[in-house]
C-alpha positions as CSV (number, residue, x, y, z in Angstrom):
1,X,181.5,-17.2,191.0
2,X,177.8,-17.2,191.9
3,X,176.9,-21.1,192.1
4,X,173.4,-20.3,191.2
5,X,174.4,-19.0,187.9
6,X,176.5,-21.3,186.8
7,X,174.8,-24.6,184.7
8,X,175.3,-26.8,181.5
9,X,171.6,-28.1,181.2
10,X,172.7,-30.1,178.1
11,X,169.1,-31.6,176.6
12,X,167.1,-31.6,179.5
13,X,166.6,-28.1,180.0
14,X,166.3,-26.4,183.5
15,X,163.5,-24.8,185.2
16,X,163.7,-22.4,187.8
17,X,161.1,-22.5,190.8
18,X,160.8,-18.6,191.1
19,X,158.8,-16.3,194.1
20,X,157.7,-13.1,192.5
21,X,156.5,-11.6,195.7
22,X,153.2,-10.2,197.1
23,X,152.9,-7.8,194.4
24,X,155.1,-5.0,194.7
25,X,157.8,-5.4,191.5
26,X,160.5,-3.7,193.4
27,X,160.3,-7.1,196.0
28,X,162.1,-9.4,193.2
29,X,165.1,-10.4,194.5
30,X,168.2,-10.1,192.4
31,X,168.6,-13.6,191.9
32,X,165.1,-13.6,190.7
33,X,166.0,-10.8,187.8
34,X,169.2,-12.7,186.7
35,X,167.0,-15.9,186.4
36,X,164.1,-14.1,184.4
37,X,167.0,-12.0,181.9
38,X,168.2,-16.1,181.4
39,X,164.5,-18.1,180.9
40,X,163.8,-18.9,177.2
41,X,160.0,-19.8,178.5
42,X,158.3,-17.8,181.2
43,X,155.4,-20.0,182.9
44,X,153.8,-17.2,185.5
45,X,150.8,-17.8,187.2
46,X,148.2,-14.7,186.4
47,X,148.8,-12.6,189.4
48,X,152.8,-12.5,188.9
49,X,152.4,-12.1,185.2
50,X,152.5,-8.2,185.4
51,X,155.6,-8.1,188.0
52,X,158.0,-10.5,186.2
53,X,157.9,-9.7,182.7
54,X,159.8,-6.6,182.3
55,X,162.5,-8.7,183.3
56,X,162.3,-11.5,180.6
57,X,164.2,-11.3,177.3
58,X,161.9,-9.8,174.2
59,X,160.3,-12.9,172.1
60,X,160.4,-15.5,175.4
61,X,157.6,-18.0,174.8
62,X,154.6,-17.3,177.3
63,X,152.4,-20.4,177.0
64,X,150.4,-19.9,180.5
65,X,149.6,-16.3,178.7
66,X,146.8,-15.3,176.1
67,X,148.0,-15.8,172.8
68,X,148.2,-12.5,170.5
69,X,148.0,-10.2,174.0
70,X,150.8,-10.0,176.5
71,X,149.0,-7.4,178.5
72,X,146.8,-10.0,179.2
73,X,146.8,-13.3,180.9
74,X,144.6,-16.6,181.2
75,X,143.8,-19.0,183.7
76,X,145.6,-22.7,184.4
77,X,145.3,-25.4,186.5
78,X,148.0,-26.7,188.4
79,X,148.3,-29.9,185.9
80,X,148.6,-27.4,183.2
81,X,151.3,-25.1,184.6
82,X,153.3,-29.1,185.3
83,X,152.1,-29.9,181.6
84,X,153.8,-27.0,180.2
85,X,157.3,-26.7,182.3
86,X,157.8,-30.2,181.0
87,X,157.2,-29.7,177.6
88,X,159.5,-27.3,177.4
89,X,162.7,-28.8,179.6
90,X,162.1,-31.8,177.1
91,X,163.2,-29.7,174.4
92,X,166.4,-28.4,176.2
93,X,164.8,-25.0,177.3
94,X,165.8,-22.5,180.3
95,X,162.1,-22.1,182.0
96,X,161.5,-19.8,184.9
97,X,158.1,-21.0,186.9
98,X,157.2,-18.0,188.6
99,X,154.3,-18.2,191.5
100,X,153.0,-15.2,193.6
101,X,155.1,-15.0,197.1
102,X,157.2,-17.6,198.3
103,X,157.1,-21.1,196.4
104,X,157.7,-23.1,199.4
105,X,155.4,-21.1,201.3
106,X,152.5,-19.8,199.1
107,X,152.4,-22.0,196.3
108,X,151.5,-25.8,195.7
109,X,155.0,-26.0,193.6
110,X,156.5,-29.1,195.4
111,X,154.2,-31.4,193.0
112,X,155.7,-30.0,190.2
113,X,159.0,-30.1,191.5
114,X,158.7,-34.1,192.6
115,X,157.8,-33.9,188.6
116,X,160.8,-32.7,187.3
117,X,162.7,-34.8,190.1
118,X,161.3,-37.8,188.6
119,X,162.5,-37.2,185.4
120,X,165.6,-36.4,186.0
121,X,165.2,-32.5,185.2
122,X,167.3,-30.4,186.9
123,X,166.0,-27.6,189.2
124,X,166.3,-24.5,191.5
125,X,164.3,-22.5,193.5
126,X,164.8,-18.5,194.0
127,X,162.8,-17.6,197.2
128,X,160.7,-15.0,197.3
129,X,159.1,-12.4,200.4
130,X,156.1,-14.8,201.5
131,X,152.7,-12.7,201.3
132,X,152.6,-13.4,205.3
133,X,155.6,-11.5,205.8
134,X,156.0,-9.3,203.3
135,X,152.1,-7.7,203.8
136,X,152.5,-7.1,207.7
137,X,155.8,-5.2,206.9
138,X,153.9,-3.0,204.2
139,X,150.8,-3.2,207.0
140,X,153.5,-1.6,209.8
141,X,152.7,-4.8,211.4
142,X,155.8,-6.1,213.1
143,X,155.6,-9.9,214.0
144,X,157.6,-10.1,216.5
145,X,159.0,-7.8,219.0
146,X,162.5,-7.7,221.5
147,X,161.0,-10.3,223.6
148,X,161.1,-12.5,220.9
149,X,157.4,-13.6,220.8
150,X,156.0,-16.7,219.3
151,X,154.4,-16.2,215.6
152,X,152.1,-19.4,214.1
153,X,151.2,-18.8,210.0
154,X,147.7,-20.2,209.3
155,X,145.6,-21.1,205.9
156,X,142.4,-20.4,207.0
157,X,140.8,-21.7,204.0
158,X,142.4,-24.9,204.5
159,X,143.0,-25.6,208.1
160,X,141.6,-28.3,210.1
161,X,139.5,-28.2,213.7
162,X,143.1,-29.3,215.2
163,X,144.5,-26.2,213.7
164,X,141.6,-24.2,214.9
165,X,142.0,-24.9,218.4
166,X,145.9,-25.2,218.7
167,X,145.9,-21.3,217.1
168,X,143.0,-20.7,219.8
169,X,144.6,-21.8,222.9
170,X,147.9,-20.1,221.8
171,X,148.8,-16.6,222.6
172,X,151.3,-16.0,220.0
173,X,151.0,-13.6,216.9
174,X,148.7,-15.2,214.1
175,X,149.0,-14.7,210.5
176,X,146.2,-15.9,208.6
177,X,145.9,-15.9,205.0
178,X,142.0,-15.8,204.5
179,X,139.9,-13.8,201.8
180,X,138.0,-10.6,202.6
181,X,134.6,-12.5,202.8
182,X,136.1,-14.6,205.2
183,X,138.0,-12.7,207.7
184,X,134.7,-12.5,210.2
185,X,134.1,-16.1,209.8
186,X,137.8,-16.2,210.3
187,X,137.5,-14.1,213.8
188,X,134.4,-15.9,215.3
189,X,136.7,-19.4,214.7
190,X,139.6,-18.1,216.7
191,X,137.2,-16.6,219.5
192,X,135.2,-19.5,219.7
193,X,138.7,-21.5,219.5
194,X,139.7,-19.4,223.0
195,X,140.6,-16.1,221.9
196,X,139.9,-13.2,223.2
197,X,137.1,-11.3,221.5
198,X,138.9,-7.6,222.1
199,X,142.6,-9.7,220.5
200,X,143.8,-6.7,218.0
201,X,144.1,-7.6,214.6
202,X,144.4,-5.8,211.1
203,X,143.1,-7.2,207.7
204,X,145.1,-5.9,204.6
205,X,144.1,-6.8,201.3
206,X,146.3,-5.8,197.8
207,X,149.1,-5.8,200.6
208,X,152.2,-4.1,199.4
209,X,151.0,-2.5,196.1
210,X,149.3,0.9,195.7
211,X,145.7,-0.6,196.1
212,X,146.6,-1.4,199.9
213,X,143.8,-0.9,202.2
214,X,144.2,-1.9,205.8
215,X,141.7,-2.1,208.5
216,X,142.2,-2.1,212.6
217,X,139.4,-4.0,214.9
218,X,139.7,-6.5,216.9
219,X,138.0,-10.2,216.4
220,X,134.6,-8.9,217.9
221,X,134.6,-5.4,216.2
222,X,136.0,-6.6,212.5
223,X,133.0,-7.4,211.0
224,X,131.1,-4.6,212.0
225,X,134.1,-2.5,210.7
226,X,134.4,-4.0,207.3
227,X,130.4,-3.7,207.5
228,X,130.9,-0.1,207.8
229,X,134.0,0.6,205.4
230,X,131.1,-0.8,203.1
231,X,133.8,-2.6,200.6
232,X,131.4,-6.5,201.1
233,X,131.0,-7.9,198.8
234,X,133.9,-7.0,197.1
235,X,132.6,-5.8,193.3
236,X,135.7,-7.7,192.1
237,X,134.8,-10.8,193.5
238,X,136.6,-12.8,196.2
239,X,139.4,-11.2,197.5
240,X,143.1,-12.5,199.6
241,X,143.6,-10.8,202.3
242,X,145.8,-11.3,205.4
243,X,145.1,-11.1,208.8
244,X,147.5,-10.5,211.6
245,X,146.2,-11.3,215.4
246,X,147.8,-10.3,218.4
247,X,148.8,-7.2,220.3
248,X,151.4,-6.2,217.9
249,X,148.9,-5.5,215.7
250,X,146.6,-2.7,217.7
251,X,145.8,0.1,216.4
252,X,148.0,2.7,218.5
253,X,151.3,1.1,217.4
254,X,149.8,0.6,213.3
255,X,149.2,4.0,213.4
256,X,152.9,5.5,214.2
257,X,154.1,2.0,212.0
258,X,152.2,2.1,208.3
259,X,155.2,3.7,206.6
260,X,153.8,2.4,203.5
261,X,149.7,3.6,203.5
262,X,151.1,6.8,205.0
263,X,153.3,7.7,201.5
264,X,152.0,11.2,200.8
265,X,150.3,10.9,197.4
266,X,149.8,7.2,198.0
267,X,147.3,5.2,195.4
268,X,147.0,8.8,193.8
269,X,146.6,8.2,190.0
270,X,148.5,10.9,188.6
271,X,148.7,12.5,185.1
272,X,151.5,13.0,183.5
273,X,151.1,14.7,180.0
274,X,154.4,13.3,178.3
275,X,155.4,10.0,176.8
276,X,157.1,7.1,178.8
277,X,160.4,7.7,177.4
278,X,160.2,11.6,178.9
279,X,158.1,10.8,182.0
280,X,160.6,7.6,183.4
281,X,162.5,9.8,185.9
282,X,159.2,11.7,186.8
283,X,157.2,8.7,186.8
284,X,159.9,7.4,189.4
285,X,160.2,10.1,191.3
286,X,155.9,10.0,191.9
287,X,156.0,6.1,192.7
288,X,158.3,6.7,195.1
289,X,155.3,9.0,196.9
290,X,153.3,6.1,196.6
291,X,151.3,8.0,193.3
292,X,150.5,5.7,189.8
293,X,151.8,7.7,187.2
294,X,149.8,7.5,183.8
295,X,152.1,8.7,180.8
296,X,149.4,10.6,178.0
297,X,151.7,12.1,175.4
298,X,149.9,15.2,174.2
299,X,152.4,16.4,171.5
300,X,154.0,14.0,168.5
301,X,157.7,14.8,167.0
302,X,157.8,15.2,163.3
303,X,160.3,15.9,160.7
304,X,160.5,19.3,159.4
305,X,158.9,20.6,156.8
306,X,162.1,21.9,154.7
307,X,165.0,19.1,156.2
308,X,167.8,21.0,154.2
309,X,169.0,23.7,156.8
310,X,169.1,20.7,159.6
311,X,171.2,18.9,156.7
312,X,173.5,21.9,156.3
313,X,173.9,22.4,160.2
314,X,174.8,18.5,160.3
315,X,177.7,18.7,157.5
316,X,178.9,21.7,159.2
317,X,179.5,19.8,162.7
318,X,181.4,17.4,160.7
319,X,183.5,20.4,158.8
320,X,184.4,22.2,161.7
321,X,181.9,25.4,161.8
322,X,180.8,25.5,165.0
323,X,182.8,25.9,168.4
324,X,179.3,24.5,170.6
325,X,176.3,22.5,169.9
326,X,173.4,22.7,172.4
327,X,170.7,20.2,173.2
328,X,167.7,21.5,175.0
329,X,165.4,18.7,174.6
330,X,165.6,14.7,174.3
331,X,164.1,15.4,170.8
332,X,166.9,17.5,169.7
333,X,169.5,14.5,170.5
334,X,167.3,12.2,168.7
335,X,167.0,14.1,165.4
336,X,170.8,14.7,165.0
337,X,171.7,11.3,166.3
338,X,169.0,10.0,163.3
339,X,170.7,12.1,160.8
340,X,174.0,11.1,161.7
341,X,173.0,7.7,161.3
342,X,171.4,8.7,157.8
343,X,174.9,9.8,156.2
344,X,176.6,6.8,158.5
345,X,178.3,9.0,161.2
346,X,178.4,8.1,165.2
347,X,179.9,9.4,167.8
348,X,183.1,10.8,167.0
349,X,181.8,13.5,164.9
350,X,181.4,15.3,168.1
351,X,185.1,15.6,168.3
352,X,186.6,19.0,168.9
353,X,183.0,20.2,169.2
354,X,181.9,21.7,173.2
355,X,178.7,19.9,174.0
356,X,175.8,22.1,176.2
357,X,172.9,19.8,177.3
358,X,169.6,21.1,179.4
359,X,168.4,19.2,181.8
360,X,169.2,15.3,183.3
361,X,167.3,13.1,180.7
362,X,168.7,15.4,177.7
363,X,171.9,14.8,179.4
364,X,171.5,11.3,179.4
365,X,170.0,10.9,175.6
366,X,173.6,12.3,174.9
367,X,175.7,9.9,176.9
368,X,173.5,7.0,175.4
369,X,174.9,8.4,172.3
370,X,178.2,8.0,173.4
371,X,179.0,12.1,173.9
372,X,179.7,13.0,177.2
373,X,177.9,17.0,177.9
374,X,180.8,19.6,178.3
375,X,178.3,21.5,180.1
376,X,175.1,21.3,182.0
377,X,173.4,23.8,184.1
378,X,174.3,24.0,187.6
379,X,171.3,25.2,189.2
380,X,167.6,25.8,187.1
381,X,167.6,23.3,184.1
382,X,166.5,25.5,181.6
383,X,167.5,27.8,179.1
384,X,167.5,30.9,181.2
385,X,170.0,27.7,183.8
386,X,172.2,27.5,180.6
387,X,172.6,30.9,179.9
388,X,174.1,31.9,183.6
389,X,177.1,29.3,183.0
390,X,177.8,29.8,178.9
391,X,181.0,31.8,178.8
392,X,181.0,34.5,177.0
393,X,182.8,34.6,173.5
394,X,186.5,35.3,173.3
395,X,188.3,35.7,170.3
396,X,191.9,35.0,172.0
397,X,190.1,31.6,173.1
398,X,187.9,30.7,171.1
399,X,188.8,30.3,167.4
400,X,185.3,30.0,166.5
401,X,182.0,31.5,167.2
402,X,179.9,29.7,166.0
403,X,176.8,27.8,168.3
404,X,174.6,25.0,166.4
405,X,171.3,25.3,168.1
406,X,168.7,22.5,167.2
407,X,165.7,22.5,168.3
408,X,161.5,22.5,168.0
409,X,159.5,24.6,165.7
410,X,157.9,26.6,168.6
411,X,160.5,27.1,170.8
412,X,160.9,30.6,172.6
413,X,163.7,32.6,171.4
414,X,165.5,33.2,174.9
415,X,168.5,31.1,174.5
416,X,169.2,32.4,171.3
417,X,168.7,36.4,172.1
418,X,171.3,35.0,175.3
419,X,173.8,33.2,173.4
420,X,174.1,36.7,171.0
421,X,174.3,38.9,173.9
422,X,177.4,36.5,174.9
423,X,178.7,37.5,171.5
424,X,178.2,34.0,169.8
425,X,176.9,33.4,166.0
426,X,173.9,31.3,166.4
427,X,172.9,28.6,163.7
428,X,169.0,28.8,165.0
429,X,168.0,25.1,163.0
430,X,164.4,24.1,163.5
431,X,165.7,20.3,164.3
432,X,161.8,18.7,164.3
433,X,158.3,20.0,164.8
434,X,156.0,19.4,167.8
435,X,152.5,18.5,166.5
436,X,149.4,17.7,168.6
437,X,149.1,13.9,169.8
438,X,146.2,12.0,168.9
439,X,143.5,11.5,171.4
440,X,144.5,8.8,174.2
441,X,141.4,6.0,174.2
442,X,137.9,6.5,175.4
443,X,139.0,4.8,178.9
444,X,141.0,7.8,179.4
445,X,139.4,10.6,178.5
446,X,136.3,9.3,180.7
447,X,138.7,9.3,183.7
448,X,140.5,12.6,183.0
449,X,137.1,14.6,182.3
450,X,135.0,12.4,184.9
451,X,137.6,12.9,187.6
452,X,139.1,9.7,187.4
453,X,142.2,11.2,187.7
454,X,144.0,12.5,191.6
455,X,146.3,15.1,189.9
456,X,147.6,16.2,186.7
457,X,151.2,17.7,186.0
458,X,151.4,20.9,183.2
459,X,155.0,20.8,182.9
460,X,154.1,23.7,180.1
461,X,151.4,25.9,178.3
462,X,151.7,24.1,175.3
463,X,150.7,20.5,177.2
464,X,147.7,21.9,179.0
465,X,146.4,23.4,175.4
466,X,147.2,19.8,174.2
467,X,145.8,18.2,177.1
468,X,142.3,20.1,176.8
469,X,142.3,19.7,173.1
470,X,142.8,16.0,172.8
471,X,141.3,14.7,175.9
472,X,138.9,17.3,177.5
473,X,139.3,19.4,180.4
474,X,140.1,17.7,183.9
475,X,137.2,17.0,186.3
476,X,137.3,19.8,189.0
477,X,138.1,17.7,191.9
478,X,141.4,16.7,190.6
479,X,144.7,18.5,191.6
480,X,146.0,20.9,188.9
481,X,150.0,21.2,189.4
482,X,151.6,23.9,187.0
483,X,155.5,24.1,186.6
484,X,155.4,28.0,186.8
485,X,153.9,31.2,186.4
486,X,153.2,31.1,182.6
487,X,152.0,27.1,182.8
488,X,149.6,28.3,185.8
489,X,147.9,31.6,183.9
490,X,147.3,29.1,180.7
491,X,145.9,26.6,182.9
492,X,143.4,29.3,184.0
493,X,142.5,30.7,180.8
494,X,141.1,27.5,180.4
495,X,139.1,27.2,183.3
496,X,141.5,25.1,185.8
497,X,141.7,25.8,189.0
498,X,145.8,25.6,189.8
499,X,146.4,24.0,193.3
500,X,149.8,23.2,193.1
501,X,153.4,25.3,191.5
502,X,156.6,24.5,191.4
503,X,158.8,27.1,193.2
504,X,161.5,26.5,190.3
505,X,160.8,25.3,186.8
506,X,162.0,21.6,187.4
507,X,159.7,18.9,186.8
508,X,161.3,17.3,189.5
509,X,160.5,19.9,192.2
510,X,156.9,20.4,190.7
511,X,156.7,16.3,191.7
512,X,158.1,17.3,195.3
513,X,155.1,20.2,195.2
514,X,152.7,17.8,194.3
515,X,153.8,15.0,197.4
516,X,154.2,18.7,199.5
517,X,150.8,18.8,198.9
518,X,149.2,15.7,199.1
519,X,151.0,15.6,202.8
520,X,149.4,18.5,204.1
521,X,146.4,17.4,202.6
522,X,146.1,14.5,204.5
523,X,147.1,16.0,207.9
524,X,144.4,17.8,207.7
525,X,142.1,15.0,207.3
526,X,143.5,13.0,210.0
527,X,143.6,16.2,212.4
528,X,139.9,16.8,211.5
529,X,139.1,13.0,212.4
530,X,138.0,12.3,208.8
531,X,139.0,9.3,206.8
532,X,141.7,9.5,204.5
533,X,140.8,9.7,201.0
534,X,142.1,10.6,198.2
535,X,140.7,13.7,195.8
536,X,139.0,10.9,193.1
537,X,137.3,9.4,195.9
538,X,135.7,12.5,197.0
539,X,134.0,13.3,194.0
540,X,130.8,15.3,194.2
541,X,127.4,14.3,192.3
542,X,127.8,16.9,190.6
543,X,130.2,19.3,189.0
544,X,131.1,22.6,190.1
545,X,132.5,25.7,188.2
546,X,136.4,26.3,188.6
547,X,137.5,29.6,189.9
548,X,140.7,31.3,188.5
């Protein structure tokens, strides 16, 4: 058994001293999730707020956080963060304290430990990566190399002339955790403490999230590098950064080391014209290119207009008129599994039925509903995927021939016109209609039709008539990505530029296309000696007609 997990708090309640990281969500350790699933109060300081609570349980009590908006948080003192995890162990509760980093190393949390210490309130504390570590490794700054060389951590916003000028004399790798502001102050210290004006470093501020932005000089050249990046003063006020000095840091070795800066659609805000519960494999598979997926649902599922042929195709499942049932879409498995529930059937109803799904998450709508698919295609996931692996009808076989097709009010007729040729019976049941979405908010449709946006993904015709209808056509410097042929032609009937196809119709591999993409894109920067930008930030004054 995990002694960590283990506790009988009785009234006292427990709280849990809890390092959330530099910033990146997937740096919570596993500990750290258990404990957050457990907390009846989360107390997060502002900056962590965003990471940890996808991991707490719905309702917890979030006293450090505005009331009425949990997207939003508010400002505490340290006496207020002790005020509140003590209120709340008095009444018996499970309360996760979570601080940005390492709580040992990053945060002030050992007064509010002694607190609970001194009141007999027991405790634990869930390391976390330490911003001075885990930024470097997100920098591709190693801190130490095979010989083992020595590495000092300074505060620079709190360090003494004694600290100065030990740091100074020393030769071993400095980490400083300093603002952006400060970093050339920072530099003129350590060279008028004894470093050497031409010592490498590299400042990295937003370290290990998708705002990253490092810089190479060395203490002499910094400031006139951030001078000429142009990002002082920051607009956003002051901003943590951290410095790493020392020849580990120069800028030949960075360069072959930033894994992370060097992701190919990295800090690209991306479009993706579905909603979050379609998107979440999509959306995962762009994060991992370093991209920020934004979810803009352009169509809206309703019933159908005349439910009583659904109704019929339902009862007939349950009376045994149909040898197959295929699902082509999440929204189909969600309309029969609702009208299942409606006459108080699950699962089992499927029994002696053959189950055809198209595509993974359709797939995985089904298994959430406790049916396991009998078939799925094995290469293309769509209709024209399922039709090469349906078997054809045979009366010695089957003993019916029957198919129950539900599905959306527009959809094409191919799978139908397939399933026939195959000798089936098709029950063709409009299951739910696709309507257009409302408009996302203003904030949105500035930055799709301002060029806010990197990239968008048509994953069909119908999302970019949607797209364009609801929200405005796309600015023309960002990347149009179309899932085929017939997604690409609508895209330029309206006046889009299409820079990117799939070379299959998978939304997966139109993803890949996209990071394809962005790769070459930026070789081609860094071969022509620009700077590295990303198609937003390139935006001219004004804007240009498409071309077809």
């Amino acid at each position: 058994m995990n002694p960590t997990t283990d506790h009988s708090y009785g009234a006292h309640g427990h709280v849990t001293f809890l390092g959330a990281g530099p910033g990146d969500p997937g740096l919570l350790t596993l500990r750290a999730v258990e404990a957050l699933a457990q907390a009846d109060v989360l107390i997060a300081d502002p900056q962590v707020y965003d990471v940890v609570r996808a991991h707490v349980r719905a309702g917890v009590d979030t006293p450090l956080q505005t009331a009425g908006d949990d997207t939003s948080t508010a400002s505490a003192g340290a006496d207020d963060a002790v005020n509140l995890v003590m209120r709340a162990v008095r009444g018996g509760k499970r309360v996760v304290r979570a601080v940005a980093g390492d709580p040992g190393l990053d945060a002030d949390a050992a007064s509010e430990m002694l607190a609970c210490a001194s009141e007999g309130v027991t405790f634990e504390v869930v390391p976390g990566v330490a911003n001075a570590v885990g930024v470097p490794a997100y920098a591709g700054v190693p801190l130490r190399n095979g010989h083992g060389a020595d590495v000092r951590f300074l505060d620079a916003r709190t360090a003494d002339a004694q600290a100065w000028n030990e740091v100074g004399a020393s030769d071993a790798t400095l980490v400083v955790s300093t603002t952006l502001e400060a970093v050339a102050a920072t530099a003129a210290e350590l060279v008028t403490a004894g470093r050497k004006p031409d010592t490498p470093l590299t400042v990295t501020v937003d370290g290990t999230t998708t705002r990253q932005r490092t810089w190479t000089a060395t203490l002499g050249s910094i400031a006139q590098t951030l001078k000429a990046a142009k990002v002082l003063p920051a607009a956003n006020g002051s901003r943590p950064a951290i410095a790493v000095v020392g020849e580990l840091s120069a800028a030949a070795q960075r360069d072959r080391l930033a894994w992370f800066e060097s992701k190919p659609l990295f800090g690209w805000q991306v479009l993706v014209p579905r909603t979050k519960e379609q998107a979440a494999s999509l959306s995962d598979q762009l994060r991992s290119y370093g991209a920020v997926p934004s979810e803009v649902p352009t169509i809206a599922v309703e019933p159908p207009r005349t439910p009583q042929q659904m109704e019929r195709a339902v009862k007939g499942l349950v009376t045994g008129r149909y040898e197959w049932i295929a699902f082509t879409s999440v929204n189909a498995v969600k309309a029969v599994r609702e009208k299942f529930e409606e006459y108080g059937l699950d699962a089992r109803a499927f029994a002696g039925i053959k189950v055809a799904a198209v595509g993974e998450q359709t797939a995985k709508a089904l298994v959430d509903f406790g049916v396991k698919p009998d078939l799925v295609p094995s290469g293309e996931q769509s209709a024209a995927g399922l039709l090469e692996d349906w078997p054809p009808y045979d009366p010695v076989f089957d003993p019916i021939d029957r198919v129950f097709l539900p599905r959306a009010d527009i959809a094409t007729e191919t799978l139908v016109a397939g399933l026939i040729e195959l000798g089936w019976e098709v029950d063709d049941v409009t299951a739910y209609r696709t309507v257009r979405a409302s408009p996302p908010p203003a904030e949105t449709r500035e930055a799709i039709k301002g060029g806010g946006f990197d990239a968008v993904l048509f994953t069909s015709s119908s999302t970019v008539r949607n797209l364009v209808g609801i929200a405005g056509k796309p600015h023309n410097v960002t990347v149009i990505a179309c899932i085929g042929p017939a997604t690409a032609k609508t895209a330029e009937e309206h006046g889009l530029r299409v820079d990117v196809m799939a070379p299959e119709p998978s939304v997966h591999k139109l993803a890949e296309a996209l990071a394809e993409f962005g790769a070459r894109r930026r070789d081609a920067m860094l071969e022509a000696g620009e700077a590295v930008q990303r198609p937003s930030e390139k935006r001219p004054t004004r804007r240009r007609a498409r071309t077809s």
